[in-house]
C-alpha positions in Angstrom: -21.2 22.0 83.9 -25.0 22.4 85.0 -24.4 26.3 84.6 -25.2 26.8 88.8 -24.6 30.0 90.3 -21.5 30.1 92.3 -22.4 33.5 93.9 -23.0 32.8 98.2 -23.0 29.1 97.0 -26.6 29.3 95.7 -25.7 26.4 92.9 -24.8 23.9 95.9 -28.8 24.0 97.3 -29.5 22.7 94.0 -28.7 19.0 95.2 -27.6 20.0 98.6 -30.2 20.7 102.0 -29.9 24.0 103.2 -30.8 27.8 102.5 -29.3 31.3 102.5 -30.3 32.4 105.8 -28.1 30.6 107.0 -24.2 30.0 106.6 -23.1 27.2 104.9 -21.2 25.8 107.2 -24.5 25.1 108.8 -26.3 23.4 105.6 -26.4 19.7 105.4 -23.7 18.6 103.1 -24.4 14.8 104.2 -28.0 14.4 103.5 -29.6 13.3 100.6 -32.9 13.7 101.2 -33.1 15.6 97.7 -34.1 13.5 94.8 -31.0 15.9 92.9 -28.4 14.7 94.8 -29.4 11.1 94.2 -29.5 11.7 90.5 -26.1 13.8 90.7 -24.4 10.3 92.5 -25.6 8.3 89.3 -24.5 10.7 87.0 -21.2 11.0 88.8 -20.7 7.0 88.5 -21.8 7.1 85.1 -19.4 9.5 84.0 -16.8 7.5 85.8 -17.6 4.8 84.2 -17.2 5.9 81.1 -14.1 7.1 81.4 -12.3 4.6 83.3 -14.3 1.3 81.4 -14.9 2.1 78.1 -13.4 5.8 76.8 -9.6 4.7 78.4 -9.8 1.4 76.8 -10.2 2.6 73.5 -6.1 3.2 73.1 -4.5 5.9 70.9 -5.9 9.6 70.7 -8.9 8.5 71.4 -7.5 6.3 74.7 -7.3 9.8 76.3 -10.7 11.1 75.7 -12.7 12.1 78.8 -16.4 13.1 79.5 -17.5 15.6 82.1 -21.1 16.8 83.1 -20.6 19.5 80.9 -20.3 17.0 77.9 -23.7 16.6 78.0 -25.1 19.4 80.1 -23.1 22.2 78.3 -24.0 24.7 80.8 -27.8 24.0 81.3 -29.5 21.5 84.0 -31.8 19.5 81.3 -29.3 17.5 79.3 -32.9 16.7 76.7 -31.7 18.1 73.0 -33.2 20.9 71.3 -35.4 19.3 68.9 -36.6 17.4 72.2 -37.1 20.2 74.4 -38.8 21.8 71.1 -41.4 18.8 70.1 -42.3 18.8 74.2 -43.5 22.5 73.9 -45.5 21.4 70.6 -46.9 18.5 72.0 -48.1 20.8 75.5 -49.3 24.1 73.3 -49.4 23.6 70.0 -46.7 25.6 66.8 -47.1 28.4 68.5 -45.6 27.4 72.0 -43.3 25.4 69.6 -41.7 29.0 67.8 -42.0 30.9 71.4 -39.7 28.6 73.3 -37.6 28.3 70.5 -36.6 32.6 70.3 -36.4 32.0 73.9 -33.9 30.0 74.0 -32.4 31.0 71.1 -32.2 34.0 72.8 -30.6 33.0 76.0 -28.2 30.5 74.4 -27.3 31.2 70.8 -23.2 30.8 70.4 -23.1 28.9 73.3 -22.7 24.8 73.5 -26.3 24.9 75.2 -28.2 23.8 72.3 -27.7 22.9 68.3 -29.2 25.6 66.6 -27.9 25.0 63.3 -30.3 25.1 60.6 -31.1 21.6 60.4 -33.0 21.6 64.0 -35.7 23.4 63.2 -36.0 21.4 59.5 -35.8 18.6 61.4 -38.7 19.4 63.4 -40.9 20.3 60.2 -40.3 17.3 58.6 -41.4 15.2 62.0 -44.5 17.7 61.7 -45.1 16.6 58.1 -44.6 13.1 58.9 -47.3 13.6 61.3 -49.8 14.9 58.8 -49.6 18.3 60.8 -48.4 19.9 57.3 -49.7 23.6 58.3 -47.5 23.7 61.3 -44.7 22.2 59.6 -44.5 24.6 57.0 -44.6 27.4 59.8 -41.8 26.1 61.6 -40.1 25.6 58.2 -41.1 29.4 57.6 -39.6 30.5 60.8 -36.2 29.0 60.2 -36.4 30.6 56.8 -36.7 33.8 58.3 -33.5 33.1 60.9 -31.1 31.8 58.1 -32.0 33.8 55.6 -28.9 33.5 53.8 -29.0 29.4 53.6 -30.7 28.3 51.0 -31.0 24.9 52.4 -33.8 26.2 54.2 -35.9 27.3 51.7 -34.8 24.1 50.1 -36.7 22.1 53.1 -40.3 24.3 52.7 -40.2 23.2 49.1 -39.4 19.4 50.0 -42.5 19.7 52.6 -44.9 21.4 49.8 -43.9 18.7 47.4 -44.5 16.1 50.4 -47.6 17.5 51.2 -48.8 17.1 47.3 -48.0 13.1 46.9 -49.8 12.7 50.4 -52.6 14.4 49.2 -52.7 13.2 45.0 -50.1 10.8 44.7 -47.4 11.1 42.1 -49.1 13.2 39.7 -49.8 15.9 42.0 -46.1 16.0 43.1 -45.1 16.0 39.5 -47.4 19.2 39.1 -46.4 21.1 42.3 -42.7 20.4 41.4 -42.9 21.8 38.7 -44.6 24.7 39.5 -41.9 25.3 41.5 -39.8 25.4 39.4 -41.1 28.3 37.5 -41.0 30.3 40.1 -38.2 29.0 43.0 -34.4 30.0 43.0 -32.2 26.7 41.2 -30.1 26.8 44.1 -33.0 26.0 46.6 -35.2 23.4 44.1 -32.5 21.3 43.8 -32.3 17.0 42.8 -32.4 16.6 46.1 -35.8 17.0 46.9 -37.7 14.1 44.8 -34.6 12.0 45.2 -35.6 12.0 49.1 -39.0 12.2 49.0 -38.9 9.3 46.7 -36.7 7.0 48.3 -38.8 7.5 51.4 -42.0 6.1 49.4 -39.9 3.5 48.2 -39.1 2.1 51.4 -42.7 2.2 52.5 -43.1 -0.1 49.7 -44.6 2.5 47.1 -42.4 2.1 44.5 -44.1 3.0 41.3 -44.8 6.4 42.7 -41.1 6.5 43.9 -40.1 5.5 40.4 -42.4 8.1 38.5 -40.9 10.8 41.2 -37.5 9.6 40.0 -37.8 9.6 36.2 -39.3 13.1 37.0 -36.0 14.0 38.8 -34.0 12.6 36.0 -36.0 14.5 33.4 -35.3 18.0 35.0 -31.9 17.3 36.0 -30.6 15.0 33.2 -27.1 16.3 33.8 -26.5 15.0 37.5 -25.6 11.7 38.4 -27.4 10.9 41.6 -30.8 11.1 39.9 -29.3 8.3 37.1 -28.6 6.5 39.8 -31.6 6.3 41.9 -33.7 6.0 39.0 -31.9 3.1 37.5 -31.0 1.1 40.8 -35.1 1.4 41.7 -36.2 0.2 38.7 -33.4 -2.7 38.7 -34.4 -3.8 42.1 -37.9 -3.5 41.3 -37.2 -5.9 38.6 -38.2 -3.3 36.0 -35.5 -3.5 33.9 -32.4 -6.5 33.3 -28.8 -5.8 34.0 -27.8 -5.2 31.2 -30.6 -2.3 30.3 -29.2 -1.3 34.1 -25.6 -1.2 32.6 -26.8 0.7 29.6 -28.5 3.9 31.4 -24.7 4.3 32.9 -23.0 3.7 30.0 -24.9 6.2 27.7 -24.2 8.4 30.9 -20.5 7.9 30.3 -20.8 8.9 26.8 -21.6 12.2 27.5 -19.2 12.6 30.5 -16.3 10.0 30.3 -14.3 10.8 33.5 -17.4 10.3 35.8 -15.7 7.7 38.2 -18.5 6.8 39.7 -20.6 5.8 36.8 -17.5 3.9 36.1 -17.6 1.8 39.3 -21.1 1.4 38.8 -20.3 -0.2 35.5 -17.9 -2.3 37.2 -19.8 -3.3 39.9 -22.7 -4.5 38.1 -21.2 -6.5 36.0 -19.1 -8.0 38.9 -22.9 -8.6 40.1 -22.7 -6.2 42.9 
């Protein structure tokens, strides 16, 4: 589960006292004089535990569910996750140590259960970067996994999310307005998609900016006046903002409806507001 070498026992002297020079039937098995062994027995109960006090409990399917060091080691001795393991090298040598450890072990353990390389790690790690104020490195990192998934446009989608982010930190809402739509003269429509000022803007919103969430919002809605999601931010944040009244709040959905009647969601939303939900 650790991914130990079996060959001459060599995986055993990781938590057991001994070396090669001599046979193993020499080593000594009983000691635990290595801080790894002491871990091992804790990880051993813990895993026990698991299974035999909470996973075996749980009845049904999921009754016969069991963990194994490998659940969480998948074949490698540090258990910490990639984007972990990844933020570590950042924080001891900077983007560049960042990108080197990640081909490394991309490398070494791509296709395997090792580590999550999906796309989203390595956005992930951007947007922490951003989040930071660190906005250079983040859109190299965000470059980089551009570059591996070439094909996904959801990566390119997260570079554009961090140059708009990087305009509203630096001018507010008006200079995300103008960088968003700069993009859009120039970017693909299947990577500058509603997504990107709907997050960006309820992040502000729940850092208590709301009117620059609400002016990213009724920018979204503007550019993508056919998709319901950016209706529905934009009129929820202005109702709760107190804005508009419930029954302007009905009316944005209803003239919605108009124009696409089956839309079952606007529908609920209808119902739900005037139920006072």
């Amino acid at each position: 589960g650790l991914g130990l070498p079996r060959f001459q026992g060599r995986g055993c002297l990781h938590c057991h006292v001994g070396d090669l020079e001599r046979p193993r039937g020499e080593w000594d098995y009983a000691s635990d004089d290595k801080p790894e062994k002491q871990i091992a027995r804790r990880m051993m109960t813990m895993v026990r535990d698991i299974n035999e006090n909470h996973l075996a409990g749980l009845g049904g399917a999921e009754g016969t569910l069991r963990v194994t060091c490998y659940t969480c080691h998948a074949g490698r001795l540090d258990p910490t996750p990639l984007t972990d393991v990844l933020l570590a090298s950042y924080e001891a040598g900077g983007v560049d140590s960042l990108l080197t450890e990640y081909e490394s072990l991309r490398e070494r353990y791509f296709g395997a259960d090792a580590y999550d390389f999906r796309p989203d790690a390595l956005s992930g790690i951007a947007t922490t970067l951003a989040q930071r104020g660190a906005f250079d490195d983040a859109l190299e990192v965000s470059a980089r996994n551009e570059t591996v998934y070439q094909d996904d446009p959801s990566t390119r989608t997260a570079t554009l999310t961090l140059l708009v982010l990087r305009a509203v930190t630096d001018g507010g809402a008006e200079a995300a307005i103008t960088e968003f739509r700069r993009l859009r003269e120039v970017e693909s429509p299947s990577a500058l998609t509603p997504d990107i000022l709907d997050v960006l803007g309820w992040g502000l919103y729940q850092e208590d900016q709301q009117p620059v969430a609400i002016e990213l919002f009724e920018e979204n809605r503007a550019a993508f006046p056919d998709v319901y999601f950016p209706l529905e931010s934009l009129t929820d944040a202005k109702y709760s903002s107190g804005l508009i009244d419930l029954e302007e709040a009905i009316g944005f959905y209803e003239e919605y409806l108009e124009r696409f009647p089956t839309h079952q969601r606007a529908r609920n939303r209808v119902v739900n507001l005037r139920r006072g939900g």
